[in-house]
C-alpha positions in Angstrom: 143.2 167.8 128.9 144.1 168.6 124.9 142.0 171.1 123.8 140.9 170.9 119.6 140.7 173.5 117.8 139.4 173.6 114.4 140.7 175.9 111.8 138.1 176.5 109.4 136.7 178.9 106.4 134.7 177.8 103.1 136.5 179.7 101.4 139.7 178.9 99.9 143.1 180.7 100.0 142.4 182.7 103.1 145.3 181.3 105.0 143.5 177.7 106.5 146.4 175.4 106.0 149.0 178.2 106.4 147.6 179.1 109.9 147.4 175.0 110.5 151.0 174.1 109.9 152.3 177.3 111.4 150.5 177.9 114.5 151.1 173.5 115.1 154.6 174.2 114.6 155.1 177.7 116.6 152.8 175.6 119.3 155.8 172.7 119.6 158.8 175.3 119.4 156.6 176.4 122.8 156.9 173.0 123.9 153.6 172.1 123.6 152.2 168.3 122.5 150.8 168.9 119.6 148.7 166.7 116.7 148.4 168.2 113.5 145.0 166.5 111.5 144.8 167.3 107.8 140.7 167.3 107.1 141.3 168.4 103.9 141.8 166.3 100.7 144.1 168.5 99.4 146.0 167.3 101.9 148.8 170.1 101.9 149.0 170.3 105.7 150.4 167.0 105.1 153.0 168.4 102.5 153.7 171.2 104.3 155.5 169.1 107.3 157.5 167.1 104.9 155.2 164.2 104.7 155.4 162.1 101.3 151.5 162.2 100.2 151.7 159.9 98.0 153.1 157.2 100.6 150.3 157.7 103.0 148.2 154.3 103.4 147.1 155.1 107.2 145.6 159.0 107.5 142.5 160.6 108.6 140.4 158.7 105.7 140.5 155.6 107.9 140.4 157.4 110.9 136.7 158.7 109.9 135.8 155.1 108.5 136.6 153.7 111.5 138.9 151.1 109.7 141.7 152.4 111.8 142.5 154.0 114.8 143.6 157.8 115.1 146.8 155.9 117.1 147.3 153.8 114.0 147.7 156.6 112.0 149.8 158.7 113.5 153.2 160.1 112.4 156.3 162.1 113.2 156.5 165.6 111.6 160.1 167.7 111.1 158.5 170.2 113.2 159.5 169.9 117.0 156.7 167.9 119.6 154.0 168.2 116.3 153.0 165.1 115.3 150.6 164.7 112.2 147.3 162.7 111.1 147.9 162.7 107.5 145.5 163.2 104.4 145.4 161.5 101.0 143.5 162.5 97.8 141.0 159.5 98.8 139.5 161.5 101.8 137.5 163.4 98.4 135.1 160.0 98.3 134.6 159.9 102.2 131.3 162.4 101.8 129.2 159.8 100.1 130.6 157.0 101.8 129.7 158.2 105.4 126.5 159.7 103.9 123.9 156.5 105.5 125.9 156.2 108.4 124.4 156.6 111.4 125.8 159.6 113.3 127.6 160.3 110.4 128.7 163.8 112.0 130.4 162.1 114.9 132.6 159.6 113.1 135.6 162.2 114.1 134.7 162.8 117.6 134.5 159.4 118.5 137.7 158.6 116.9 139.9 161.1 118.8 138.3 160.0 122.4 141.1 158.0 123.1 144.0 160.3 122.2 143.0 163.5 122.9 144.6 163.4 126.1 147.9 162.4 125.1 148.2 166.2 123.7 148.1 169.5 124.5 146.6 170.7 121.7 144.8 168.7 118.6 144.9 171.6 115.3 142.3 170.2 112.7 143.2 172.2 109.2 139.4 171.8 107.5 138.3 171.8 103.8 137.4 174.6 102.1 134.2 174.0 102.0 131.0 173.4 104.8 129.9 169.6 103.7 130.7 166.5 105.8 134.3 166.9 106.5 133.9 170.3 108.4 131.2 169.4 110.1 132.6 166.7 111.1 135.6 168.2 112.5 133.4 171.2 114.4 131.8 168.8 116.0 134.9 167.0 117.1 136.0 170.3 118.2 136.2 172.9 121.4 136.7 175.7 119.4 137.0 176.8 115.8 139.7 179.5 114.7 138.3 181.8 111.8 141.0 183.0 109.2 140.1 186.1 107.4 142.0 187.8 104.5 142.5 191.5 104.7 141.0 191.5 101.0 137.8 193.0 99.5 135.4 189.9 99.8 137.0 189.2 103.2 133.5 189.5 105.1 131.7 187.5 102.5 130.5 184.0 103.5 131.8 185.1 106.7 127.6 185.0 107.8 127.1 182.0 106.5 130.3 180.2 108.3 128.8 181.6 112.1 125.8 180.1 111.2 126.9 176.7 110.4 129.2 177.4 113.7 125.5 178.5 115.1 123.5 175.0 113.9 126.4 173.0 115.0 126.5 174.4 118.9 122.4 173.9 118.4 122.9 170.4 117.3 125.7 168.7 117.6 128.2 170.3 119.8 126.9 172.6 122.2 130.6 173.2 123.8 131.6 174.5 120.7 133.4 177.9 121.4 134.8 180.5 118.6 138.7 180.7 119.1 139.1 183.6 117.6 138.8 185.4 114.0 142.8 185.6 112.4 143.4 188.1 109.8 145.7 186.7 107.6 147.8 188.1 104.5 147.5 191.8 105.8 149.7 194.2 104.1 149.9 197.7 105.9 150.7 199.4 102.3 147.5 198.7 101.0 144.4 200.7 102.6 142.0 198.1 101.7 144.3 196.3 104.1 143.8 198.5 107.0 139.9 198.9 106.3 138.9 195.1 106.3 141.0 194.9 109.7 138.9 198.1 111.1 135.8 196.8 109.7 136.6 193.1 111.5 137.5 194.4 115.0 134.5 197.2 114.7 132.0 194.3 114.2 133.6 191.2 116.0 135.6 193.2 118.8 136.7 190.5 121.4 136.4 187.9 118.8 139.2 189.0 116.8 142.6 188.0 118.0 145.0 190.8 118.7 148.3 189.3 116.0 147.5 190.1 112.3 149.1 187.5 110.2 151.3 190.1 107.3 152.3 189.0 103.8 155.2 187.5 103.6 157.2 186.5 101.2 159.0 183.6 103.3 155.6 181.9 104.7 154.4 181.7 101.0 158.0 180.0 99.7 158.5 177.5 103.3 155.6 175.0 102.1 157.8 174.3 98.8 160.4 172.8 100.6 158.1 170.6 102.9 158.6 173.0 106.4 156.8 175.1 108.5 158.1 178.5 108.9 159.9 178.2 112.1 162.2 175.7 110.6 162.2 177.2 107.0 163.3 180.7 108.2 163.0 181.6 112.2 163.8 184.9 111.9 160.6 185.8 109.3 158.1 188.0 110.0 155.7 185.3 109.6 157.8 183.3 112.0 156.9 186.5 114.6 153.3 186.8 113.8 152.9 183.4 114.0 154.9 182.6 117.5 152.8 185.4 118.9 149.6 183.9 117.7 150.7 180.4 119.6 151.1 182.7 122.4 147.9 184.4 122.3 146.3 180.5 122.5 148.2 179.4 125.1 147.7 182.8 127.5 143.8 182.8 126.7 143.9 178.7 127.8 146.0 178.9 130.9 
C-alpha cells in the first residue's frame, strides 16, 4: 500500500518544495518507489529534478481535469526510483475551472486510485496558499507534513493551517493524519533559532519530528542546477538532515 503524504504550509519560503524534492529523493536513495506530484504552479518541484517546465504538455493540470490520467502523466526524474507528476504555469487557472464541479475537492483523490499502489510513497509539494489546490491534495492525502522555519513569524498562520487540516478530517477526509511538523532552515548561531525550535516542541511535542532541517548553503545552490541534494552534493549537511528525515518516515510507517 503507498502511503501520500502532503507537504503543505500557506506560507511561502518555509522550506515546502525544498522538503518535497529532498525528502522524494533521500526516500529513493532508500530504495523506496517513490512519485513526486508538483501541486504548485510554480512548479519548481518540477525544476528542481531536472525536468524542462516549459516542455511539460501532460502534468498534474490534466490529472485534476480529468483530461488525463495520473499514468499518462508520469515521468522519470534524475533522482534514483523517484518518478515525478509535473507542474506547468497553467495549473494557476485550474481554481476557477474546477470551481462548479461537482466534488470539486476530490478531483485529486480519485485520480491517484489507480496508481497509488504502484508506490511506496506518493510526496505531494502543495501551493503556498489554502484555496483549491491544497485542499485538494489534503484530501487526496494520509498525512500532511508541516514545514516550519526557525524564524520569528514561524508560529504565525500555523493556527490557521491545523484548522484547515481540522475542517478537512471533519469533511472530507476523515483519515487524514498529521505527519509531522519539520523545522526547516534552523541555524544554531542564531538564538531566535533555538527559541522557535523550544517553542515548537514545547507546544506540539510528539508532533514535531526529531531531524531539524539546518541552513545550508549547498541545499539552497542544488535546485539551480536542476538536482536534488543527494545527487548535487551527498556529503552536505542538508544531504544528512535530509536522509535522516527519510528515515524518520520510513521507521514511524514500518
Amino acid at each position: 500500500m503507498g502511503k501520500i503524504i502532503a507537504i503543505a504550509n500557506q506560507k511561502g519560503g518555509v522550506g515546502k518544495t525544498t522538503t518535497s524534492v529532498n525528502l522524494a529523493a533521500s526516500l529513493g536513495v532508500l530504495e523506496k518507489k517513490v512519485l513526486l506530484i508538483d501541486v504548485d504552479p510554480q512548479a519548481n518541484a518540477t525544476s528542481g529534478l531536472g525536468i524542462d517546465v516549459d516542455a511539460v504538455e501532460v502534468g498534474s493540470y490534466q490529472v485534476l481535469e480529468h483530461t488525463k490520467s495520473a499514468k499518462e502523466a508520469i515521468v522519470s526524474s534524475n533522482a534514483p526510483n523517484v518518478d515525478v507528476i509535473p507542474a506547468h504555469i497553467d495549473l494557476v487557472a485550474i481554481e476557477i475551472e474546477l470551481v462548479d464541479k461537482e466534488e470539486r475537492e476530490y478531483m485529486l483523490k480519485k485520480a491517484l486510485q489507480d496508481i497509488k499502489n504502484d508506490y511506496d510513497y506518493v510526496i505531494m509539494d502543495c501551493a503556498p496558499s489554502l484555496g483549491l489546490l491544497t485542499l485538494n491534495a489534503l484530501t487526496a492525502a494520509d498525512s500532511v507534513i508541516i514545514p516550519i522555519q526557525c524564524e520569528y513569524f514561524a508560529l504565525e498562520g500555523l493556527g490557521k493551517l491545523l484548522n484547515t487540516v481540522k475542517s478537512v478530517q471533519k469533511i472530507h477526509n476523515e483519515n487524514l493524519d498529521i505527519e509531522g511538523m519539520l523545522l526547516t532552515m534552523f541555524d544554531s548561531r542564531l538564538r531566535l533559532s533555538n527559541q522557535v525550535v523550544e517553542e515548537v516542541q514545547k507546544h506540539f511535542s510528539d508532533m514535531v519530528f526529531d531531524t531539524i532541517i539546518q541552513r545550508n548553503v549547498r541545499l539552497s545552490e542544488a535546485p539551480s542546477y536542476g538536482e536534488s541534494i543527494i545527487n548535487y552534493d551527498v556529503s552536505s549537511r542538508g544531504a544528512a538532515n535530509y536522509l535522516n528525515l527519510a528515515k524518520e518516515i520510513i521507521k514511524k510507517n514500518l
